[in-house]
Backbone as ProteinMPNN parsed JSONL, in Angstrom:
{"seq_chain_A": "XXXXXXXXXXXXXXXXXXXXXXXXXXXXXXXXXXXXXXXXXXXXXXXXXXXXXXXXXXXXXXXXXXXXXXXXXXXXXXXXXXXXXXXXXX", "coords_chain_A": {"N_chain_A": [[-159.889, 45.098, 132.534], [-157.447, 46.706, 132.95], [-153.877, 47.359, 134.581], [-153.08, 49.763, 135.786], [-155.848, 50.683, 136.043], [-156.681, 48.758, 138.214], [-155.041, 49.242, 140.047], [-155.907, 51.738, 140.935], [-158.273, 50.831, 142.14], [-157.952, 49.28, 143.899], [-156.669, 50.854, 145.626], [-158.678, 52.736, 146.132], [-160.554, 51.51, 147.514], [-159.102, 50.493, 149.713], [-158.569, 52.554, 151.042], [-160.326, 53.876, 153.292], [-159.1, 52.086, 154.941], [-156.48, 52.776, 155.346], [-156.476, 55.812, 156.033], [-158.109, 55.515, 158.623], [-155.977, 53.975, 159.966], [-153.559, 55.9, 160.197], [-154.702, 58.153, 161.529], [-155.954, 57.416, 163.526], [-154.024, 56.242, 166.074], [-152.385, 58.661, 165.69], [-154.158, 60.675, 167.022], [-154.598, 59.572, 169.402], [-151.993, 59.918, 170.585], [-151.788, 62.571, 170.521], [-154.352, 63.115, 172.228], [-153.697, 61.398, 174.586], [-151.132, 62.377, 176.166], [-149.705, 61.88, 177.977], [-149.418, 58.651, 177.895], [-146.986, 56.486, 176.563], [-147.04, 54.532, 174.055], [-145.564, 52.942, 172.114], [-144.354, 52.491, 168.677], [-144.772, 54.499, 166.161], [-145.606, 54.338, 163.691], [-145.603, 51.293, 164.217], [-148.06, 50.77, 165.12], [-149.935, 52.283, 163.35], [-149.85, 50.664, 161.034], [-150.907, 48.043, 161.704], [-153.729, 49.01, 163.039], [-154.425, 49.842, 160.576], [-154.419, 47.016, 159.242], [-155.946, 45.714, 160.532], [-157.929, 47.025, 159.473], [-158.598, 47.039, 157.349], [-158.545, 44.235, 156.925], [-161.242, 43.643, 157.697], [-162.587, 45.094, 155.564], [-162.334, 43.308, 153.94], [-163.597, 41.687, 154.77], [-166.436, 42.28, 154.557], [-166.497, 42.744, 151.979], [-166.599, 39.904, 150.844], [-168.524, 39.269, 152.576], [-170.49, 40.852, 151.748], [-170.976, 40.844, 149.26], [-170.27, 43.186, 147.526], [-168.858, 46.426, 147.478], [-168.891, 48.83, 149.934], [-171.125, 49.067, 151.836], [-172.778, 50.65, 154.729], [-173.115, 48.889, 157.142], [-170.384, 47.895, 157.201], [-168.557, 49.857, 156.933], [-169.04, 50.631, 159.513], [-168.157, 48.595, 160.982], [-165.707, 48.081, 160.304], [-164.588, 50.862, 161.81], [-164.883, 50.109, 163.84], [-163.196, 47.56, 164.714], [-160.809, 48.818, 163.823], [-160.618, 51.1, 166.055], [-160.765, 49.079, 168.126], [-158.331, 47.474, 167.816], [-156.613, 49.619, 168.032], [-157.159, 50.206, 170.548], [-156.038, 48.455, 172.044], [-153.593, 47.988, 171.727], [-152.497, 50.228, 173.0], [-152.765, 49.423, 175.18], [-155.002, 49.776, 176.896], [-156.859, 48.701, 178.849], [-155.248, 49.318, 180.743]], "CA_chain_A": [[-159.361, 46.114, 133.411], [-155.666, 47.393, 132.93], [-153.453, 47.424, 135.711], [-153.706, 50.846, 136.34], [-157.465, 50.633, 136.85], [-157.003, 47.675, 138.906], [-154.746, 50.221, 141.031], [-157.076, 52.78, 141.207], [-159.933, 50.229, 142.021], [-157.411, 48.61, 145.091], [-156.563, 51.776, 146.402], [-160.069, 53.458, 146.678], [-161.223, 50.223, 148.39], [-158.322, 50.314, 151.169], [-158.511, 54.507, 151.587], [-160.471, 54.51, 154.637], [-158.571, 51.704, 156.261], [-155.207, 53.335, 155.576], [-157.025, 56.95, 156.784], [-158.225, 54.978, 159.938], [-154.56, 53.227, 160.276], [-152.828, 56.967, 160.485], [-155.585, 58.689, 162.115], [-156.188, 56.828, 165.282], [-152.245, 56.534, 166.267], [-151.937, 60.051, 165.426], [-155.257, 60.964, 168.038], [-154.449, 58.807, 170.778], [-150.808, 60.394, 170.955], [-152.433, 63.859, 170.394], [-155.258, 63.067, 173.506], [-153.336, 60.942, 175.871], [-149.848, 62.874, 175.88], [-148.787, 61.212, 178.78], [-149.101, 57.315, 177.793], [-146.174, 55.895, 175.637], [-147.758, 53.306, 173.901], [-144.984, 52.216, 171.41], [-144.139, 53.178, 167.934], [-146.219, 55.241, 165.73], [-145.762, 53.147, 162.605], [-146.177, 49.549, 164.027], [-149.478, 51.068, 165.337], [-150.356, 52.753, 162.21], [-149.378, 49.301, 159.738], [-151.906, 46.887, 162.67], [-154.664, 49.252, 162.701], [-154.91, 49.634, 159.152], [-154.311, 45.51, 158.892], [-157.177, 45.147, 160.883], [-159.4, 47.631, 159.396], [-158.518, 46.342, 155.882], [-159.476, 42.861, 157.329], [-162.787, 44.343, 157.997], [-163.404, 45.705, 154.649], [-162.186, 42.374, 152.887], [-164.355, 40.206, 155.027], [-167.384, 42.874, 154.108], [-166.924, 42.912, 150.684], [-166.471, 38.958, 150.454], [-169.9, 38.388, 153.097], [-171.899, 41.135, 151.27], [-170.949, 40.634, 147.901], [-170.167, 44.694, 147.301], [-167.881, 47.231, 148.435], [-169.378, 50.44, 149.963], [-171.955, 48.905, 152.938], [-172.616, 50.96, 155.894], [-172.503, 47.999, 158.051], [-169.202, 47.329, 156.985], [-167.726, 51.074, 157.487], [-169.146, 50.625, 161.067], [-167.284, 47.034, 161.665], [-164.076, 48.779, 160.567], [-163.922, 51.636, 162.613], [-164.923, 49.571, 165.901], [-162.204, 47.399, 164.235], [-159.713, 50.089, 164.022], [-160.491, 51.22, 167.025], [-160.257, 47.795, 169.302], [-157.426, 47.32, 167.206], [-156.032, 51.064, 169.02], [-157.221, 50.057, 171.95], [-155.047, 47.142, 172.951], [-151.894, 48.675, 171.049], [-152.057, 51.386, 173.559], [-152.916, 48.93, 175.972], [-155.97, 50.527, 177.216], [-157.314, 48.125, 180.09], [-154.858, 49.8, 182.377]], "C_chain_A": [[-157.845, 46.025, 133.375], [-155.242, 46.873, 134.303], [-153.289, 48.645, 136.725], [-155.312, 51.325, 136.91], [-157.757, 49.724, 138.257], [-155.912, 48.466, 140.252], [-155.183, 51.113, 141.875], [-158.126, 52.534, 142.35], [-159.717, 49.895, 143.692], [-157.788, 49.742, 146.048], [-157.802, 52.722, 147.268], [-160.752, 51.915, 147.304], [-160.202, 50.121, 149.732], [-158.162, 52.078, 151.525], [-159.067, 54.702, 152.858], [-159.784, 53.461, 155.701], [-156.931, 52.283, 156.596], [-155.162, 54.785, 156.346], [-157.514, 56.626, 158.256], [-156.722, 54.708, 160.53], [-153.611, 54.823, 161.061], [-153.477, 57.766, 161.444], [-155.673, 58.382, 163.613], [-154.923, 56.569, 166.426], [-152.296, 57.886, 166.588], [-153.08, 60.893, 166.815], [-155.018, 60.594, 169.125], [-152.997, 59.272, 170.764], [-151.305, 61.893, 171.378], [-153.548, 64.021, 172.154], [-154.597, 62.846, 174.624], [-151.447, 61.097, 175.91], [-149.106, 61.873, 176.728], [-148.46, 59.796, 178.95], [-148.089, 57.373, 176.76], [-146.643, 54.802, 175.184], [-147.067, 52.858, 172.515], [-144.641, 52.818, 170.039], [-145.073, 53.226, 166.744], [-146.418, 54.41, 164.272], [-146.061, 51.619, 162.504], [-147.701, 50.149, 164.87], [-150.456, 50.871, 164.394], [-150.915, 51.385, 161.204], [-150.621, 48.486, 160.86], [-152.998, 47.686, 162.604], [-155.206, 49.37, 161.417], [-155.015, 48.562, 158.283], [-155.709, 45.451, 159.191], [-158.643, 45.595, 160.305], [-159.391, 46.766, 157.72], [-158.958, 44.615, 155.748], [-160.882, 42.923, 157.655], [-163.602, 44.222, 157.076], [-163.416, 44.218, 153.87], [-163.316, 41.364, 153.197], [-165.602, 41.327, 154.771], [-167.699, 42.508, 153.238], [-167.531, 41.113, 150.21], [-168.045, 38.403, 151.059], [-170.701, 39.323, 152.501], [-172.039, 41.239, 149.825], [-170.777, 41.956, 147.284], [-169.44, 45.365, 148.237], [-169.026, 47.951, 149.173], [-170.338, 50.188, 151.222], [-171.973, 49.747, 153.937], [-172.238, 50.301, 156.969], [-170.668, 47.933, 158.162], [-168.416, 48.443, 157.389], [-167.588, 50.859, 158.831], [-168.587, 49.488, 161.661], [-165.974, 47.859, 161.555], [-164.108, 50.097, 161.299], [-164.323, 50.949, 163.724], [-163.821, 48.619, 166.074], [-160.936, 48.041, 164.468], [-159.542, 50.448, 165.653], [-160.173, 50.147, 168.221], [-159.269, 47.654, 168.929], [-156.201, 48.429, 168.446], [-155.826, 50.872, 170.66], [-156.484, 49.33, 172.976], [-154.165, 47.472, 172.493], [-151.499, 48.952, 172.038], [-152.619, 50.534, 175.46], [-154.123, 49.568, 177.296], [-156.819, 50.105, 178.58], [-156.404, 48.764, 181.219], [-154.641, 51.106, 182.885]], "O_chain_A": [[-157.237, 45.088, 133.893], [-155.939, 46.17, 135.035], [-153.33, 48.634, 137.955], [-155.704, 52.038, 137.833], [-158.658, 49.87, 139.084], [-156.151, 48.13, 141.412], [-154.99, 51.294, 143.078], [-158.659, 53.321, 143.132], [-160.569, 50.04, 144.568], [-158.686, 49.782, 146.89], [-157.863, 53.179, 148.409], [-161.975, 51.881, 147.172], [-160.667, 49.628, 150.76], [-157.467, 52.483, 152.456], [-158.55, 55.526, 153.612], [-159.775, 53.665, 156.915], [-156.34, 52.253, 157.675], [-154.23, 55.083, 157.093], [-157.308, 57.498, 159.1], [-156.387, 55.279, 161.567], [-153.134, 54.815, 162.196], [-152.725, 58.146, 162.341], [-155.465, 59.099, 164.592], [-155.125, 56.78, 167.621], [-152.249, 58.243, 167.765], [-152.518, 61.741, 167.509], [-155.249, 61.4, 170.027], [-152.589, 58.27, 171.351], [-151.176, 62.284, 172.538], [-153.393, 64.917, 172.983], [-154.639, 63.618, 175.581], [-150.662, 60.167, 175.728], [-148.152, 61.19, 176.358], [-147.599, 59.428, 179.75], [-148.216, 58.308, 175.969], [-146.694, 53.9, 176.02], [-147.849, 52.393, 171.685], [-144.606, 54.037, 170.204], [-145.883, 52.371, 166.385], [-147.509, 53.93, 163.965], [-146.464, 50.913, 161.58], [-148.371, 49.144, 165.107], [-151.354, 50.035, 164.302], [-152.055, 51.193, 160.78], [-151.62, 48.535, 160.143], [-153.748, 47.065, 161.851], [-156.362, 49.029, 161.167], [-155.417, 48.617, 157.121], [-156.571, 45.197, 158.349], [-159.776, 45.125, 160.41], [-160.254, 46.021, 157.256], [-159.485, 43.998, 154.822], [-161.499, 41.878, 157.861], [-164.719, 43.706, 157.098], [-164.42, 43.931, 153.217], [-163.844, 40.546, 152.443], [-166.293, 40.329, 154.975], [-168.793, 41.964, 153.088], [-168.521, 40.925, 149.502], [-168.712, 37.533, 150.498], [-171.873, 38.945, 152.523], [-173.05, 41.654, 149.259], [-171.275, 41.894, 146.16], [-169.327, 45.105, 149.435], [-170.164, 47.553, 148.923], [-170.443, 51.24, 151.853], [-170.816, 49.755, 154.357], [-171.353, 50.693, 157.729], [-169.977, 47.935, 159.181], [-167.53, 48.187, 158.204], [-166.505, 50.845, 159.416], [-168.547, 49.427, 162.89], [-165.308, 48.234, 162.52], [-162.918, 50.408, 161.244], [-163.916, 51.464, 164.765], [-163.31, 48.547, 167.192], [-160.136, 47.682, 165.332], [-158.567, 50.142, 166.34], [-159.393, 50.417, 169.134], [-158.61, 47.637, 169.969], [-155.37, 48.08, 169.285], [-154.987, 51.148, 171.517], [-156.34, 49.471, 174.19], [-153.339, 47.001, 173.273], [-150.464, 48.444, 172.468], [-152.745, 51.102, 176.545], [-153.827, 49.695, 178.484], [-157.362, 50.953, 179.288], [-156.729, 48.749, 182.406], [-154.373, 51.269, 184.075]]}, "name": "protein", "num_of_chains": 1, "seq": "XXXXXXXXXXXXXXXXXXXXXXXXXXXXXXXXXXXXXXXXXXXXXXXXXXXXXXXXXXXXXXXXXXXXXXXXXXXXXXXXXXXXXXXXXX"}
């Protein structure tokens, strides 16, 4: 595998945590106009850490990308992740 494949291969393996990472920031500003909950890029960069920590510990405990389980750890991931950003207990 090239290095361009091995680009390809990265990138489509971190796509939905970087689409989670922007997404959920971008929603929770959009829903809850009136909280300030910090800036939209160190949001963005921690939810998409965490979801990408998700997928890595997936791939590594099920031996394959692509699991359903594993989609559904990273977005509850992502989301707890969102949730305490925006500081959500209060």
């Amino acid at each position: 595998m090239g290095p361009i494949d091995f680009l390809v291969h990265l990138t489509s393996f971190l796509a939905p945590a970087l689409f989670l990472g922007l997404a959920l920031p971008l929603a929770a500003r959009v829903v809850f106009r009136s909280r300030r909950s910090g800036r939209f890029w160190v949001q963005a960069g921690l939810v998409a850490l965490a979801a990408a920590a998700v997928l890595a510990a997936g791939l590594w405990g099920f031996g394959r990308d692509g699991r359903m389980a594993t989609y559904a750890a990273t977005v509850l991931a992502a989301a707890s992740a969102q949730w305490l950003l925006a500081r959500g207990w209060k």
